[in-house]
C-alpha positions as CSV (number, residue, x, y, z in Angstrom):
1,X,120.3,98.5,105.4
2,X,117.6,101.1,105.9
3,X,116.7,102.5,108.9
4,X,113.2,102.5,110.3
5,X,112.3,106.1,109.2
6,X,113.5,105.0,105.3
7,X,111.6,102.2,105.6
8,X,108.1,103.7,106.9
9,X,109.2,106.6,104.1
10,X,109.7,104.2,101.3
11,X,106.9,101.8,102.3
12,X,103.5,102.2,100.9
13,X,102.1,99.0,101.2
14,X,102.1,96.8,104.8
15,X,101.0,93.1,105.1
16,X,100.2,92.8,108.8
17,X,100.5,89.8,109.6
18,X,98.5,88.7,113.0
19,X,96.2,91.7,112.2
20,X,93.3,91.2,115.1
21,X,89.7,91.8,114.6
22,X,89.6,93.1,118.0
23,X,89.8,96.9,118.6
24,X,90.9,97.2,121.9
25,X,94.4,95.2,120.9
26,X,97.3,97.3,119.4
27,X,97.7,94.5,116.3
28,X,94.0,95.9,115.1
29,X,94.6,99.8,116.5
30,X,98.3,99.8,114.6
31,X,97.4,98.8,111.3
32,X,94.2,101.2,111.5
33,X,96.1,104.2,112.4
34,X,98.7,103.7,109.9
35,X,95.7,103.3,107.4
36,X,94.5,106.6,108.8
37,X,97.7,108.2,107.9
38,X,97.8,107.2,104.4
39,X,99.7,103.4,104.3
40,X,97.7,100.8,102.9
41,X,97.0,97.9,104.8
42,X,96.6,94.0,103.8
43,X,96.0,92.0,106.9
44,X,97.1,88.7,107.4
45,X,94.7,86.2,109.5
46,X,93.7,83.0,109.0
47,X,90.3,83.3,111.0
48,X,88.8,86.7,109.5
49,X,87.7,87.6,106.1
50,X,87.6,91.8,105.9
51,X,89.6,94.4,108.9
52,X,90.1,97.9,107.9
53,X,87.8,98.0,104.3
54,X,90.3,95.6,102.9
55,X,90.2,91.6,102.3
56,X,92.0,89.5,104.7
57,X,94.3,86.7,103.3
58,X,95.1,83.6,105.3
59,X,98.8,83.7,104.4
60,X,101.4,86.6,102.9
61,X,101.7,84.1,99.7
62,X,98.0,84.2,99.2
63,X,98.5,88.3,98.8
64,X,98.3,88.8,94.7
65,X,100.6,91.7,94.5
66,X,103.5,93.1,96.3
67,X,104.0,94.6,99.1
68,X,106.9,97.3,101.2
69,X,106.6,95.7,104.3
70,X,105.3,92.9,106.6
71,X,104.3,94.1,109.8
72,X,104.0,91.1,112.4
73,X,102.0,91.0,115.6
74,X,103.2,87.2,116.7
75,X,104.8,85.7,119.0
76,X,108.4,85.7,118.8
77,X,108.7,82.4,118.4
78,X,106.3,82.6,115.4
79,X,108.4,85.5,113.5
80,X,110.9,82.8,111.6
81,X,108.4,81.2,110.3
82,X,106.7,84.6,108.9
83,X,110.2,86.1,108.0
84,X,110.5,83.4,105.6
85,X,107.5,83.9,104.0
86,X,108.3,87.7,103.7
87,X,111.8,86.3,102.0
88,X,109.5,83.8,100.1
89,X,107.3,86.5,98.5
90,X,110.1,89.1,97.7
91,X,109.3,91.6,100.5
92,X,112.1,94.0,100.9
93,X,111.6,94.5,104.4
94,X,110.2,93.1,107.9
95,X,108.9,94.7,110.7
96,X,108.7,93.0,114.3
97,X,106.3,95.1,116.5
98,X,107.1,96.1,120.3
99,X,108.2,93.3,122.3
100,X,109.2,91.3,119.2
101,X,112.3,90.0,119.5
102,X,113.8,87.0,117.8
103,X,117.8,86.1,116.6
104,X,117.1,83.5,114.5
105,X,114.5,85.9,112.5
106,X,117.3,87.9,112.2
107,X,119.8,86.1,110.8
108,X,117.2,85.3,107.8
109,X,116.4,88.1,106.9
110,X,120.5,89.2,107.1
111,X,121.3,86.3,104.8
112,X,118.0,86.6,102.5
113,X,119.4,90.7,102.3
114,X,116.1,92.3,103.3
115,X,115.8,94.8,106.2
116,X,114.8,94.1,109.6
117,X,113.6,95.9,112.3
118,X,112.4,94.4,115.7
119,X,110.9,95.6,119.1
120,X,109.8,99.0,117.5
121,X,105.9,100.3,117.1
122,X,105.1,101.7,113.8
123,X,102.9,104.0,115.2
124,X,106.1,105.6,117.3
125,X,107.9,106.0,114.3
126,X,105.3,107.8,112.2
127,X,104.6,109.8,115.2
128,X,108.1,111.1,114.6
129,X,106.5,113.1,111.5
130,X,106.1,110.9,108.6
131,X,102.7,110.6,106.5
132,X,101.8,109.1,103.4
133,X,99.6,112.1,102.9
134,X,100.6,114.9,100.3
């Protein structure tokens, strides 16, 4: 399994799923900066239509091409249900943001062979140096 750093490395494309139209929550201030920094965002949320320049999709199967990484910003007890979805659509790795924590998400994405990460910021990790920018 990767570590965080590999994946954020290897990633260039991040479903964020729970992606909030509201700027003054980190699942909207997140995805923006990571956009800043050169990772493109697709958020994922059923009740808006366009965040950060790009179109929002209602579910990660809805997305029409792949992506590195899903990003979620839901409750724990939501993250199974989104962690199989990531397995459905081939993503290669899931992200659960700070706070995040859930077992049973875990173990899917373990069995399913994709890497996990939970309880971590994205943010934090790029802050440890890492840009999609040349």
């Amino acid at each position: 399994m990767r570590s965080a750093q590999q994946i954020l490395a290897e990633a260039g494309v991040i479903a964020v799923v729970g992606a909030s139209r509201n700027p003054a929550k980190p699942a909207h201030s997140v995805p923006a900066q990571m956009q800043r920094y050169g990772w493109r965002i697709i958020p994922v949320n059923p009740e808006a239509d366009e965040l950060f320049g790009e179109r929002v999709y209602r579910s990660l199967a809805e997305i029409p091409h792949p992506v590195d990484l899903v990003d979620v910003f839901r409750p724990a007890e939501h993250a199974v249900e989104v962690v199989r979805e990531a397995v459905a659509i081939g993503a290669p790795a899931v992200w659960l943001q700070l706070g995040i924590v859930s077992a049973e998400a875990r173990r899917i994405a373990e069995e399913a062979g994709i890497d996990y990460v939970e309880d971590r910021c994205l943010v934090v990790e790029r802050a440890a140096g890492l840009s999609r920018r040349a």
